[in-house]
C-alpha positions, 0 to 999 in steps of 0.5 A: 605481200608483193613478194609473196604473190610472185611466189605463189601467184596467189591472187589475195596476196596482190590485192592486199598489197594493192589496198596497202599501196593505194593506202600510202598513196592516198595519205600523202598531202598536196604539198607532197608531204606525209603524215605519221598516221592515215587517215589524218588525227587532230593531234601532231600526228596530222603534220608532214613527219620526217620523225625517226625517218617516216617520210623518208622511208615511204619514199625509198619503198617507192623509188623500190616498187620503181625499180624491182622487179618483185614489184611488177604486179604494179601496173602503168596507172600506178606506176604513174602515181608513184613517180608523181607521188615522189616528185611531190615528195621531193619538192616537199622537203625542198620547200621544208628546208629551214632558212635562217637569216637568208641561208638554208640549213637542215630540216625539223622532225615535223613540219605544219601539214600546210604551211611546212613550218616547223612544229611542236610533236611530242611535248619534248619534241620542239620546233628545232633543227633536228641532226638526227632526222636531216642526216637521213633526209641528206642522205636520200637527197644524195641518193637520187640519180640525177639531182636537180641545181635546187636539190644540190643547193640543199644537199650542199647547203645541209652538208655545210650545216653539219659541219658548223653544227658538229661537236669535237671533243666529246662522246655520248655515253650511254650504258648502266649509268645516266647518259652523258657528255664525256670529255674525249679529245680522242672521240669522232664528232657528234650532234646533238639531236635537236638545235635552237633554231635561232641560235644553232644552240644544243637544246634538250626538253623534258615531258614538261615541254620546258626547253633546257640547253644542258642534258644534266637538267633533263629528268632521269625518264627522258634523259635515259628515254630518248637519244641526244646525240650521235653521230648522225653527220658522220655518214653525211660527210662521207656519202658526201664526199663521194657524191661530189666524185 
């Protein structure tokens, strides 16, 4: 819409953008967090949703209304709210960040809407350290242009898990057949999409809600329904390597 009115100074192409943006801006938790629907449901959907990079992708079309010029119907109230919005959102994910047994490690796919613990979503979907949705959180963090000691702490701290957590030796094969682990010395490393929290320990679940630590026990359905693994820290480690440059 924001584009579309700067090409034609049409002016119900602004207003539109305008009631789509105060929407975004008005679903956003005190805490900073953002839910996967708005107006809030009663169900999962109410708490803070890092999930296939919900929250994350709110906050990147922030920091792109900041920066573009094609965003410039924006004016100074709402620029305002938008830098307040994202410093909201970054202490957010901060404060979400797993300890376990004193040290940080990564982040869930959602986290409780008031106390940023990490919680059930879909009922294969548990309170886990999630190596799909961290790497994008990581990734954002890495991103930000001047990044506090406390954002280093937890990008640093997330790098390190990564590597712990990271599979060699095995590619995930995904085709015709049902998806499964293959012996391959040769394969790049991989991770598995949800992690015990207490144990850092692989673990799967099917619609039953029964956790399971080998993907050969999940149900045809969710086993060829859902991505297990990948290699989600392999962008990690690079945009890493040349964050500390």
């Amino acid at each position: 819409m924001a584009r579309a009115f700067k090409a034609t100074g049409q002016g119900e192409y602004k207003s539109a953008f305008l009631k789509g943006f105060d929407h975004l801006l008005a679903a956003q938790y005190p805490n900073g967090g953002w839910p996967q629907y708005f107006p809030v449901s009663k169900n999962y959907h109410r708490h803070i949703t890092f999930n296939d990079g919900t929250m994350i992708n709110i906050m990147q079309f922030l920091d792109e209304v900041i920066e573009e010029p094609a965003y410039d119907l924006i004016d100074d109230e709402h620029l305002l709210r938008t830098r307040k919005a994202l410093e909201r959102g970054i202490q957010c994910i901060l404060e979400c960040q797993i300890v376990v047994d004193g040290e940080r490690t990564v982040w869930c796919a959602q986290h409780h809407a008031e106390t940023l613990s990490s919680v059930l979503a879909r009922s294969y979907e548990h309170p886990s350290l999630s190596g799909a949705e961290s790497a994008g959180i990581l990734l954002y963090l890495m991103d930000l242009p001047e990044p506090s000691p406390r954002v280093i702490e937890a990008v640093e701290s997330g790098v390190k898990w990564f590597d712990l957590a990271k599979m060699n030796g095995y590619r995930y094969q995904k085709g015709k057949e049902l998806p499964s682990l293959i012996a391959d010395q040769d394969a790049p490393p991989i991770w598995a999409r949800f992690y015990e929290i207490e144990t850092n320990r692989p673990m799967f679940s099917d619609r039953d809600g029964k956790i399971v630590y080998d993907l050969d026990q999940v149900g045809d359905e969710r086993r060829s329904g859902y991505t297990w693994y990948g290699t989600w820290g392999t962008k990690v480690a690079k945009a890493h390597a040349k964050w500390k440059k």
